[in-house]
C-alpha positions in Angstrom: 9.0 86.2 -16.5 10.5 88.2 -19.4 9.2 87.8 -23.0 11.0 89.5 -25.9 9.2 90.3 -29.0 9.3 92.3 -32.3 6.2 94.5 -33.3 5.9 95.4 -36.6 6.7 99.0 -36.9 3.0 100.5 -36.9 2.0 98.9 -34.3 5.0 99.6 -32.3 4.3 103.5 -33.5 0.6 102.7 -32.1 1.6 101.3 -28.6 4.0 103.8 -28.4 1.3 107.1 -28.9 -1.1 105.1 -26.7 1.7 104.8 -23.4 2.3 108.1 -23.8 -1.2 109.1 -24.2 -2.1 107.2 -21.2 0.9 107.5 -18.7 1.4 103.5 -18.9 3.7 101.4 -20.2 4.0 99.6 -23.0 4.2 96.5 -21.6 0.9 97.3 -19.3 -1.4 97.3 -22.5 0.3 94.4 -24.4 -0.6 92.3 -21.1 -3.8 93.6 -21.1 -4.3 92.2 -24.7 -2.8 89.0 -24.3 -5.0 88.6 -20.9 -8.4 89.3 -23.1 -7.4 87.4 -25.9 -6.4 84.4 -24.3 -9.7 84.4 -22.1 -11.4 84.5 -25.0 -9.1 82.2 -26.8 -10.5 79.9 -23.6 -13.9 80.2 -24.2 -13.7 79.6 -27.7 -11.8 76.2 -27.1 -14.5 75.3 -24.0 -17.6 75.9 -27.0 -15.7 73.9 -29.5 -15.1 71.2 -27.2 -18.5 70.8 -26.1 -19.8 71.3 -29.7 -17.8 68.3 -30.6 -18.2 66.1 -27.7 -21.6 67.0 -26.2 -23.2 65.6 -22.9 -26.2 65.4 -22.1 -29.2 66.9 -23.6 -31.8 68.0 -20.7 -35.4 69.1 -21.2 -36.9 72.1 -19.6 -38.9 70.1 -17.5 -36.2 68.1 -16.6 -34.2 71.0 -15.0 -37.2 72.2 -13.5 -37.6 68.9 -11.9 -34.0 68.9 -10.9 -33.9 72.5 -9.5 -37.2 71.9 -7.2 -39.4 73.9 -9.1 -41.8 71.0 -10.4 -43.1 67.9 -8.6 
């Protein structure tokens, strides 16, 4: 799938020095950015949403219990 987009013109300049830097395309590192930041876009929205509706709440010994590790 093809996305067009307009960079403002320092950043552009920025990419551009970094490709040729690097030996890599353009569109290589603007993938690489949009893969991190929505991954972290991701967990951000996973935190919010368990900060807003959270489950429940277990106590140390409970997990213990649960995992085997206590009678």
């Amino acid at each position: 799938m093809a996305i067009a987009l307009r960079l403002p013109s320092e950043l552009d300049k920025r990419l551009t020095v970094l490709a040729k830097k690097t030996h890599r395309s353009k569109s290589y590192y603007v993938r690489e950015a949009l893969q991190h930041y929505i991954e972290d876009l991701e967990d951000y929205y996973l935190a919010m949403n368990v900060l807003e509706n959270p489950g429940k709440v277990y106590s140390s010994k409970e997990v213990r219990k649960m995992c085997g590790l206590e009678d």
